[in-house]
C-alpha positions as MATLAB code, in Angstrom:
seq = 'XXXXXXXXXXXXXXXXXXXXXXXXXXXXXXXXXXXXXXXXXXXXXXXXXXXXXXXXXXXXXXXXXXXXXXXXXXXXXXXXXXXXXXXXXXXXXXXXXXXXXXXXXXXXXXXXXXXXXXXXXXXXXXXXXXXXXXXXXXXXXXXXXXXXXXXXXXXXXXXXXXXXXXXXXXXXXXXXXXXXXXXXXXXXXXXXXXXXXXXXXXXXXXXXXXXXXXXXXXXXXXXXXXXXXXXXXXXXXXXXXXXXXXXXXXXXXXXXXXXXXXXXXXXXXXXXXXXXXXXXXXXXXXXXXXXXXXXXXXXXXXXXXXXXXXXXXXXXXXXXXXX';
ca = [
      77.905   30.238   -5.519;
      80.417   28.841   -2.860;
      82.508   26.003   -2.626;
      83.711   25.258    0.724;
      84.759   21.932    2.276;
      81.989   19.501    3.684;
      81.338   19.993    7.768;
      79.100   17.103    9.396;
      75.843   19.625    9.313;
      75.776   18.635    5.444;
      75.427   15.479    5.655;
      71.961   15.468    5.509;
      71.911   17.699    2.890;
      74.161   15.437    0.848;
      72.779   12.120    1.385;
      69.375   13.592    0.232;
      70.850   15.119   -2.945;
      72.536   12.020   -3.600;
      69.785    9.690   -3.040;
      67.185   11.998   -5.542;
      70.063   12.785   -7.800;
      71.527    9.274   -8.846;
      69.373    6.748  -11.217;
      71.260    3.962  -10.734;
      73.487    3.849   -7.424;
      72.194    2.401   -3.824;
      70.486    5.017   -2.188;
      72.561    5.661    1.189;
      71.020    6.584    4.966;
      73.376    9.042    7.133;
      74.865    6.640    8.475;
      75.589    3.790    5.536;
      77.381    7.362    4.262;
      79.183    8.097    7.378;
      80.576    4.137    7.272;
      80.967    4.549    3.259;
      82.517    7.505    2.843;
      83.699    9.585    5.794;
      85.163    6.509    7.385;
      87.191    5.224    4.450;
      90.832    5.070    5.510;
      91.937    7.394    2.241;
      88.890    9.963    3.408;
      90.296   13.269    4.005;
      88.183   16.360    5.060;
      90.336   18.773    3.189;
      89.556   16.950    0.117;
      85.906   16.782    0.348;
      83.663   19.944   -1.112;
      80.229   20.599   -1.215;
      78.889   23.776   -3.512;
      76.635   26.096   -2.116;
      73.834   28.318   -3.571;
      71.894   30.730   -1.041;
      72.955   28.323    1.818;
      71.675   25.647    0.552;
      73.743   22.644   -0.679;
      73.369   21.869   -4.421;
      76.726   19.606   -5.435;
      79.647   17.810   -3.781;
      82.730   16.188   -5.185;
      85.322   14.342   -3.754;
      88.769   14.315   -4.207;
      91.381   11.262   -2.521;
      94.735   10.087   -2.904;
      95.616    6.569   -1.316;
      97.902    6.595    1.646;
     100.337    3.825    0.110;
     100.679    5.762   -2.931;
     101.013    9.398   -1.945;
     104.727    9.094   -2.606;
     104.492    7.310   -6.166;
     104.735    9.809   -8.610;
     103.839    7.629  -11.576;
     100.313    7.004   -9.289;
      97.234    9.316   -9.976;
      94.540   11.039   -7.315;
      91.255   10.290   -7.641;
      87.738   11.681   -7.429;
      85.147    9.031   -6.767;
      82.058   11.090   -6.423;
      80.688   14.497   -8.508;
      77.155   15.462   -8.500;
      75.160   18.587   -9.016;
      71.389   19.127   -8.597;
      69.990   18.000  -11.713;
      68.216   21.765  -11.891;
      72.139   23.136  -11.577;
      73.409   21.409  -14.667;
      74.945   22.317  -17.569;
      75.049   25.947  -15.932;
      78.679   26.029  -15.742;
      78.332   25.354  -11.785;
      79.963   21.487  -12.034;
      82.929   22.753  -12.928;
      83.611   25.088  -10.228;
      83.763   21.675   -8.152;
      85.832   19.929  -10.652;
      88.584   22.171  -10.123;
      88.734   22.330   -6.150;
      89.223   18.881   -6.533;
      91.855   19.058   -9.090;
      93.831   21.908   -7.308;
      93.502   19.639   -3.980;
      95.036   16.740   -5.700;
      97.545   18.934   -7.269;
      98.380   20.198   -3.670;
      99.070   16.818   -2.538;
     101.604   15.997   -5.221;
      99.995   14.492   -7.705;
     100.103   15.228  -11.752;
      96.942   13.297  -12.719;
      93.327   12.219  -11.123;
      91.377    9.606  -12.041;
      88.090    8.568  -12.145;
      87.502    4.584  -11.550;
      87.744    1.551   -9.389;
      91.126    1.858   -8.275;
      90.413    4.206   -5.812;
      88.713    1.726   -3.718;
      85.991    3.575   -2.828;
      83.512    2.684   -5.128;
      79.705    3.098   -4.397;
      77.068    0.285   -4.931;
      74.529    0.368   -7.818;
      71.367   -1.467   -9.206;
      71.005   -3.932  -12.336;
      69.034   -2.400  -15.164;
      65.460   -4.223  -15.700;
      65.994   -6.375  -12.191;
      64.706   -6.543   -8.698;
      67.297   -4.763   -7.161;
      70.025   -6.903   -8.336;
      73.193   -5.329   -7.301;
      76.899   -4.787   -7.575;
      79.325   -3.782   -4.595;
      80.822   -1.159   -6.647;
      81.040    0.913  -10.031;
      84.116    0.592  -11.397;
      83.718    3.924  -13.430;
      81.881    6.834  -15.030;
      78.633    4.994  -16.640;
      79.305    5.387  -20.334;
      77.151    8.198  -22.095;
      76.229    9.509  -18.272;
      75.758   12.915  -17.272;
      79.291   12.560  -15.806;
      80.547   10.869  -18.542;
      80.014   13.721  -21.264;
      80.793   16.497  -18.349;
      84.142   14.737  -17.979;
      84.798   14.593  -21.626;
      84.391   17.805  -22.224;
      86.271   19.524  -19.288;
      89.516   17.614  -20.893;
      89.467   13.806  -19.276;
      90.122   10.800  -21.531;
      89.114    7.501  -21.898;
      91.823    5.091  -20.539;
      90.061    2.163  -20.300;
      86.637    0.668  -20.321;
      85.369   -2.228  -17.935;
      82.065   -4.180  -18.562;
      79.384   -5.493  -16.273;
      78.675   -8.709  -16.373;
      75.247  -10.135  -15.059;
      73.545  -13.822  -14.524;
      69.947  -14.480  -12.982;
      70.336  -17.702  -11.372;
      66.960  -18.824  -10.954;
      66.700  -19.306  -14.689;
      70.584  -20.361  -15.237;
      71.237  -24.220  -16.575;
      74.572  -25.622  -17.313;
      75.206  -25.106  -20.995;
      75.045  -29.291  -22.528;
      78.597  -28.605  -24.010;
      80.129  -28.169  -20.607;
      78.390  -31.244  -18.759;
      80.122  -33.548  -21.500;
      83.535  -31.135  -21.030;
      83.079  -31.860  -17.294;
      82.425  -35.412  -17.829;
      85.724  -36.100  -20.528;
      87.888  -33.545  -17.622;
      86.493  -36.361  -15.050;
      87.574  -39.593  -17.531;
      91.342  -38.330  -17.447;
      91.531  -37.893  -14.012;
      90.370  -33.541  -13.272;
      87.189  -33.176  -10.999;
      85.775  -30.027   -9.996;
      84.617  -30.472   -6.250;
      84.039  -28.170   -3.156;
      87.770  -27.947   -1.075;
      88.133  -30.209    1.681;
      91.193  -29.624    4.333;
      93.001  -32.274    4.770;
      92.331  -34.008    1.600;
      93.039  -31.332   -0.519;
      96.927  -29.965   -1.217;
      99.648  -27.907   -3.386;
      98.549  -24.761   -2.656;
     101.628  -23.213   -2.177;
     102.616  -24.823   -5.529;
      99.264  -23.324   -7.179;
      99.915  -19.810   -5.754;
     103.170  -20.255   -7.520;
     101.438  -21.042  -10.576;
      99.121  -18.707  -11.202;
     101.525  -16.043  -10.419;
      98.648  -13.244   -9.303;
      99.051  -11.963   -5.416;
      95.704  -10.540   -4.531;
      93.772  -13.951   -5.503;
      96.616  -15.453   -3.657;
      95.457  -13.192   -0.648;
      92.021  -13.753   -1.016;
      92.395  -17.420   -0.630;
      94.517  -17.394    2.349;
      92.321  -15.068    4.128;
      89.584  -17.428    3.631;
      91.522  -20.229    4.744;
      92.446  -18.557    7.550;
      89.218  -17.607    8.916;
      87.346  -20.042   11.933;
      84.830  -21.643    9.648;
      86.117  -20.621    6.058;
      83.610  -20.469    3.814;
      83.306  -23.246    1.111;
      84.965  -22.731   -2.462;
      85.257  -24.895   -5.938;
      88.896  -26.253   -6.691;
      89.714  -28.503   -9.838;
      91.637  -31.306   -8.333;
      93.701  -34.214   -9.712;
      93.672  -36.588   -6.737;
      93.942  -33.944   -4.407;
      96.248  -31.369   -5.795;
      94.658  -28.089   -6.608;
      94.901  -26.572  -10.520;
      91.734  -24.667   -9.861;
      90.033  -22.326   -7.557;
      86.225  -20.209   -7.535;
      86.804  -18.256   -4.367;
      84.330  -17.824   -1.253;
      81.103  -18.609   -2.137;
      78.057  -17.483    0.173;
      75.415  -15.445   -0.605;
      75.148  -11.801   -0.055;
      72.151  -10.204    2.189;
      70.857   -8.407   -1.550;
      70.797  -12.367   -2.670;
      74.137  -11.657   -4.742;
      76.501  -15.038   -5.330;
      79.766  -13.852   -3.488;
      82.062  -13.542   -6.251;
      86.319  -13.235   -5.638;
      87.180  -14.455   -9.169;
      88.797  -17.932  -10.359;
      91.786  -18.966  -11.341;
      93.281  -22.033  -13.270;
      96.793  -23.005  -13.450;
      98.551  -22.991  -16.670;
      99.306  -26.994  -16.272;
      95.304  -27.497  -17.396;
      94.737  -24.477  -19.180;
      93.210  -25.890  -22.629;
      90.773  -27.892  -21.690;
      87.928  -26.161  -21.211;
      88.174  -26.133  -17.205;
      88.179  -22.727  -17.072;
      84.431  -22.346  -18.549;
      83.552  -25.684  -16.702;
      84.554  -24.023  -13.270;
      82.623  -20.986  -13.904;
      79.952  -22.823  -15.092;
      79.622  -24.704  -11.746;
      79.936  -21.895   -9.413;
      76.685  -20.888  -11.478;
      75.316  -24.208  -10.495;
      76.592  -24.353   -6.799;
      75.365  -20.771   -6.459;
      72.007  -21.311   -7.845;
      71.519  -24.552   -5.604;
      72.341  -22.527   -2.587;
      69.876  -19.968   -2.805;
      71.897  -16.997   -4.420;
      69.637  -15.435   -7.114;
      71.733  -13.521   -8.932;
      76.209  -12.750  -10.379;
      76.953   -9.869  -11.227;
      81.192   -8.700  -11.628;
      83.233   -6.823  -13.895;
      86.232   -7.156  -16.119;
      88.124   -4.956  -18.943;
      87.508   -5.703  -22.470;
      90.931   -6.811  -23.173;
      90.286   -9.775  -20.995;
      89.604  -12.842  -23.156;
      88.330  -14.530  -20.105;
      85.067  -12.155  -20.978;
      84.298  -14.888  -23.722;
      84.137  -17.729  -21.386;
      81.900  -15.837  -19.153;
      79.162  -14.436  -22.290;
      79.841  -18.358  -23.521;
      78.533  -19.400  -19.660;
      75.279  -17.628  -20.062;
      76.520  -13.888  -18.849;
      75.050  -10.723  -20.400;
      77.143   -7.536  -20.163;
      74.688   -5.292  -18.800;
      76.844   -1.957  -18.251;
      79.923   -0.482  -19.825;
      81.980    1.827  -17.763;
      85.324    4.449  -18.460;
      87.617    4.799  -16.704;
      88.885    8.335  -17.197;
      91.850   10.723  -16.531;
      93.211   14.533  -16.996;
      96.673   15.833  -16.430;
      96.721   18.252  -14.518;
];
């Protein structure tokens, strides 16, 4: 057995292995892997390794440290991608991978690698029991996987566990509890309605509010865009106290989804499931067929969602080792 760093004459080799390997990821062509992976702007050769029985490729792992944080010693690396030929498991060949990838990270500075979303690269994967429903990216090791027990028992942890939540639009209908909340929101003056410029304001002021910088991003970057795409706001004569994000539909026929947000001001009144319910409804009406997202189980938002007719699907780990 060898382990040697990936050279661009394997990458045939490794998009087949990955594509009869994995059950429930996107399959990938050379060159959706190429744009995916090799291409990232964390990718570094050095840090990429592909194992090697009789010259032939049989596994290849993937270790990465983000450029912003290669000088934050409280921030892990990470290791998006192991895989073995199933015929190589459980033969004590994983592991040799495992550890080039820990001893790169541990070259580069770093005391701890992870394994979940926050690396950013994150690869796409299918809904159980749909038609190719899918989800931009896996925000972990699927619980109980292959990977899962292999990273259990080679001394990672469990750090945190995020849930998959799902909706099939074609049969979704607006829950008869929230079309009266919507109605007695409307009676004291709070309508949910699609943003219009100019008749619209307070963003800055609701930006302020909600206090979170990367929805504030998102929604400027829409804005900002020549023909921004159209999102949901909760609006009391104007001013915004609520926000959906974009919403288009994806080419896989996926409701774009950036998140919501409410501010505290009208927090209590059951906007917050109201809103989500009618970016179900908006969605639905505008030929998505499908939601799908993820959150952590210690968000309580997760009971408005299950509440708006959401199933949780998939549970992931996220997962660590000192090192």
């Amino acid at each position: 057995m060898l382990v040697r760093n990936f050279n661009i004459e394997d990458l045939t080799s490794v998009v087949e292995l990955w594509n009869k390997n994995t059950k429930n990821y996107k399959p990938f062509t050379n060159d959706t892997f190429v744009n995916h992976v090799l291409k990232h702007p964390d990718f570094k050769n050095e840090g990429f390794f592909v194992l090697e029985h009789e010259k032939k490729v049989i596994g290849f792992a993937l270790g990465l440290v983000r450029e912003y944080e290669k000088n934050m010693e409280n921030k892990p690396g990470y290791m998006p991608i192991l895989l073995i030929s199933e015929e190589y498991r459980r033969q004590g060949y994983a592991k040799l991978l495992l550890q080039s990838v820990e001893e790169y990270i541990k070259s580069v500075g770093k005391t701890k690698v992870q394994v979940g979303y926050r690396s950013t690269l994150n690869f796409p994967w299918y809904i159980p029991n749909t038609d190719k429903h899918d989800h931009a990216g896996a925000p972990g090791a699927f619980v109980n996987s292959d990977l899962y027990l292999f990273l259990i028992n080679n001394e990672y942890v469990v750090v945190d566990h995020q849930d998959a939540f799902h909706l099939d639009l074609p049969k979704y209908e607006m829950p008869e509890k929230v079309v009266k909340k919507i109605e007695s929101n409307e009676k004291d003056g709070y309508v949910i309605e699609t943003y219009k410029e100019g008749y619209h304001y307070g963003l800055d002021e609701f930006y302020e509010s909600i206090n979170d910088e990367a929805f504030s991003r998102v929604i400027k970057y829409n804005l900002s865009l020549a023909n921004p795409n159209p999102f949901l706001v909760i609006s009391e004569k104007g001013r915004v106290l609520g926000w959906t994000g974009a919403m288009y539909t994806e080419e896989s026929g996926r409701a774009h989804f950036d998140g919501i947000a409410i501010s505290p001001e009208v927090r209590g009144r059951g906007l917050g499931q109201a809103l989500w319910c009618s970016l179900g409804k908006y969605s639905k009406e505008h030929g998505s067929k499908f939601m799908t997202f993820f959150t952590g189980r210690t968000n309580h938002a997760r009971y408005i969602y299950l509440k708006s007719g959401f199933k949780i699907i998939q549970s992931f780990a996220i997962m660590e080792k000192e090192i």
